[in-house]
Residue, then its C-alpha position, 0 to 999 in steps of 0.5 A: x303419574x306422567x301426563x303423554x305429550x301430544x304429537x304437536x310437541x314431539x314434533x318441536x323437540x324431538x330430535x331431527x331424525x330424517x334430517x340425519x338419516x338423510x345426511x347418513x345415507x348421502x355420506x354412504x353414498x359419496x364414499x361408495x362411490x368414491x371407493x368401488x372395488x376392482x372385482x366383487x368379493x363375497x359378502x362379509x357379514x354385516x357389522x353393525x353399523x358405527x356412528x355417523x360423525x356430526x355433519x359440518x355445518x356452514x359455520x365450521x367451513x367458514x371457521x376453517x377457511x378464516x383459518x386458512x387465510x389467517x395463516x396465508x396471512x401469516x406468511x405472506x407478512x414472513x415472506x414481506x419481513x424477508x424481502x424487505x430483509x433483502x432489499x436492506x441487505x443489498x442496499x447496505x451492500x450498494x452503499x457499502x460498494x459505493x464508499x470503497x469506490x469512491x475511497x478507491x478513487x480518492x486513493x488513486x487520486x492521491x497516489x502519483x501516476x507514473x508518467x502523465x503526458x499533456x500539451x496544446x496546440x495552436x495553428x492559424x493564419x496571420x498577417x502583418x503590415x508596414x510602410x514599404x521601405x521601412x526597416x522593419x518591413x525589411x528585416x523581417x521576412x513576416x512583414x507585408x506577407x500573410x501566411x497560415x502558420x503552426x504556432x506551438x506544438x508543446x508536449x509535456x512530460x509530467x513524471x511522478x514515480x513516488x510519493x513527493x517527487x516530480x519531473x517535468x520536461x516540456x518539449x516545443x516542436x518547431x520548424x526553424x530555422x527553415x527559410x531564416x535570413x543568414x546574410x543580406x546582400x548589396x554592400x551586407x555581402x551576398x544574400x543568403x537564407x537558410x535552408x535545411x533540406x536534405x535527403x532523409x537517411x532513414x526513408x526507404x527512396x534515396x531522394x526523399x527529401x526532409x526538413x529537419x526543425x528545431x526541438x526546444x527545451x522549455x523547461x526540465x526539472x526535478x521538484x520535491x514537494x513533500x510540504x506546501x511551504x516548501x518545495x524544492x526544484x532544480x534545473x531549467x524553469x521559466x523565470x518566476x516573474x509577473x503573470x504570464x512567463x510561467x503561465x506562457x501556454x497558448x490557452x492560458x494566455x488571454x491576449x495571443x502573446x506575451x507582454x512585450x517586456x518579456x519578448x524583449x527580454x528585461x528579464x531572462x525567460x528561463x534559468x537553470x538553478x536551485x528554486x524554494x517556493x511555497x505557500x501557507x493560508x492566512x484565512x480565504x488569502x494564500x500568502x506564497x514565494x519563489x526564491x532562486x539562484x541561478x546561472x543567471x541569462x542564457x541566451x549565449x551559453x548554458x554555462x555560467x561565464x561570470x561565476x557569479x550566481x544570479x537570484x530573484x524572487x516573487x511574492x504573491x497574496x492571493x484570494x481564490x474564493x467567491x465572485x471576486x478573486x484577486x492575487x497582488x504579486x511582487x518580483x526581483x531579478x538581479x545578475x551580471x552578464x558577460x561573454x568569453x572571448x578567447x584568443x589564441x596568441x602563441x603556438x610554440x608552446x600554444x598561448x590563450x588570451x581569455x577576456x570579455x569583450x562586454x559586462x554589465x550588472x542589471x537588476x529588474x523589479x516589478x508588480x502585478x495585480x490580477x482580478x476576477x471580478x464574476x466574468x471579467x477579468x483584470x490583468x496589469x504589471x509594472x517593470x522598471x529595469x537597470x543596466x549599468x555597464x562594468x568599467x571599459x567594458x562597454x560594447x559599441x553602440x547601434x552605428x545609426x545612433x552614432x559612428x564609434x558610439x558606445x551603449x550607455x547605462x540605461x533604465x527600461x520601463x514597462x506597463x500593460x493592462x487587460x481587460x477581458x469579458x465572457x459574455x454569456x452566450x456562445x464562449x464570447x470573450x472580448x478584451x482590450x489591451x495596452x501596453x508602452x514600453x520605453x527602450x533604445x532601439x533605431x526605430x524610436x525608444x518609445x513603442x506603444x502596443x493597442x490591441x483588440x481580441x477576441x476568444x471564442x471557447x468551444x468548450x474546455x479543449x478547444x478555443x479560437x483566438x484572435x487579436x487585431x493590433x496596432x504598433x506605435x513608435x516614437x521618440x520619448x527620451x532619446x531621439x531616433x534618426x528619421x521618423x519612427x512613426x514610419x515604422x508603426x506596424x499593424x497585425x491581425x493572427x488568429x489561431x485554433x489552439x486545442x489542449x489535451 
């Protein structure tokens, strides 16, 4: 027989009774409320009442909200894997964009331009000074004067319309011969200098006044340089001799002007001909060479009166790497020269007489050496030149040497050496240079040149030049009549030069 238990223990395991009626009838409650109809409607009978689902407790919320952050979790981490996605994605496409820009302008720097067009500039003031009563100081009107100038006003016309082939023209503007002596007067005849004024045909005035300058050509040719160990180039170039005669342009030049054996012309400045250069590399050093045949001098005409071809060469080693760079070079010129004379000496029928009142056959050779050693740079030629004169066609001599005297086969030599420093401040550049060169002249075979420069470079286009220099004359293997040392000479130019 089954005992009864007691209400103590009823009450322990019982099932929790109130709690679940109370919980039913807050949920009756809450959806009573929630759902309240529009109009009463009649009662319909009572159904019998359905079983309440089970209260969520505190631990199915907290299952269900983990739930919930566990899938926000979820795509958060899509959406980072997405845009992470899309970030590589544009910065596979910068970088692609990048490497066809940069392919873009190696193509374009590989490719010819048509037509490029450059020069420089270079305008200043100047002075020179010399014992009065010299010649010197006679013959040229720029001496005991000082003046602004305009230097060079040189354009370059550089074309290459397809692969392989070039043509470069340079064209100097000037402004002679404006103000130019034509005659001397006194027992010379009547004094006379140029003038070129005139009244310019195209102004809208019928006295507007112009002055015509001089257009020179300083070079004009055509190259084809499809390999580097041979280029060819025809027409009109600068001599390829020593430093500086095809290197001419004012800012490239370190001293403001020339070496003298060049202004004195030992060797043509610029031929018309057939030019083969080129170059290889043995290692860090370039091994290149010019070869030419020309026309030979122009200074009297363009044609070539001797019908003989002139030629020459240049050689050169050349080191452009590191701290020290150096290039040792060699050069040959040899020609023959002559004018062309013509005589009329019958007129029924009309007769000539075609003859050269000179001829003489010269050749010069000479060696450069340039350095670069960090910030100073080095610069320094030899020349020798010969001159031998074809028999009885001798010119006459300069009268001041000697009544009826005639030019003798002679020898000319030349040196020079630079030295220049970029000091590390301000664009400074200080240099030193000298030169002596041996020729006859009236003033002294002997002149020797000291001068002392300065550059300031403001940046890559513009650069202030100046040069202080000093000219001594005097009497090395021929005697000059007076004292040549009257003649010493002393000049200071400085110049803007800007390239563009």
């Amino acid at each position: 027989m089954h005992s009864i238990p007691s209400r103590r223990s009823s009450v322990r395991t019982g099932p929790p009774i109130l709690p679940g009626i109370f919980a039913l009838a807050l949920t009756v409650s809450h959806r009573a409320g929630a759902q309240q109809p529009a109009a009463l409607a009649p009662a319909a009978p009572a159904a019998p009442p359905a079983a309440a689902p089970p209260a969520a407790g505190p631990q199915d919320d907290l299952s269900i909200l983990k739930q919930q952050l566990d899938a926000q979790r979820v795509e958060i981490e899509a959406l980072k894997l997405k845009t992470q996605d899309i970030d590589a994605q544009k910065a596979q496409l910068e970088e692609l964009k990048a490497l066809q820009d940069a392919a873009n302008e190696a193509a374009a720097s590989q490719a010819p331009e048509p037509l490029k067009i450059y020069g420089f500039t270079d305008f200043g003031w100047q002075t020179t000074r010399a014992k009065e009563g010299t010649l010197l100081a006679n013959f040229y009107d720029n001496v005991n004067s000082s003046g602004y100038v305009i230097g060079n006003l040189n354009f370059y016309f550089d074309a290459q319309p397809i692969e392989n082939w070039r043509s470069l023209v340079e064209i100097r503007f000037t402004n002679a011969p404006q103000g130019e002596i034509d005659n001397f007067g006194g027992i010379a005849g009547n004094f006379q200098r140029r003038n070129v004024e005139q009244s310019d045909p195209h102004a809208t005035a019928i006295n507007a006044p112009m002055w015509p300058g001089t257009t020179v050509i300083e070079r004009a040719f055509v190259e084809w340089t499809r390999y580097q160990y041979l280029n060819v180039r025809v027409g009109n170039w600068f001599t390829p001799f020593g430093i500086w005669n095809e290197d001419h342009g004012t800012p490239t030049l370190i001293a403001m002007a020339l070496p003298q054996f060049l202004l004195q012309k030992f060797v043509p400045l610029r031929q018309t001909g057939l030019m083969l250069k080129g170059s290889v590399f043995l290692g860090e050093w370039q091994l290149g060479y010019q070869g030419y045949v020309s026309n030979g001098r122009q200074e009297l005409t363009n044609y070539n009166l001797t019908d003989r071809m002139a030629f020459g060469a240049r050689t050169f080693l050349k080191r452009d790497t590191g701290d020290l760079n150096a290039t040792f070079g060699a050069s040959f010129y040899a020609g023959r020269v002559q004018d062309k004379q013509v005589d009329v000496i019958g007129v029924n029928p009309v007769r000539f007489d075609s003859h050269s009142s000179f001829e003489y056959d010269e050749w010069a050779a000479g060696v450069d050496v340039s350095l670069d050693i960090g910030r100073t740079r080095v610069r320094s030629e030899g020349l020798v030149r010969r001159v031998k004169y074809r028999p009885g066609k001798r010119p006459a001599a300069n009268p001041l040497f000697g009544p009826g005297s005639y030019e003798a086969d002679r020898y000319q030599q030349s040196a020079y050496l630079l030295v220049a420093h970029q000091l590390p401040w301000a664009g400074l550049e200080p240099y030193l240079y000298g030169e002596v060169f041996q020729q006859p002249t009236a003033l002294g075979d002997g002149i020797a040149n000291l001068s002392l420069g300065l550059n300031v470079r403001f940046n890559q286009s513009v650069t202030w030049k100046n040069q202080a220099s000093r000219a001594f004359f005097f009497n090395w293997l021929e005697h000059a009549p007076g004292n040549p040392a009257d003649n010493n000479v002393t000049s200071f130019y400085t110049r803007i030069v800007v390239a563009f």
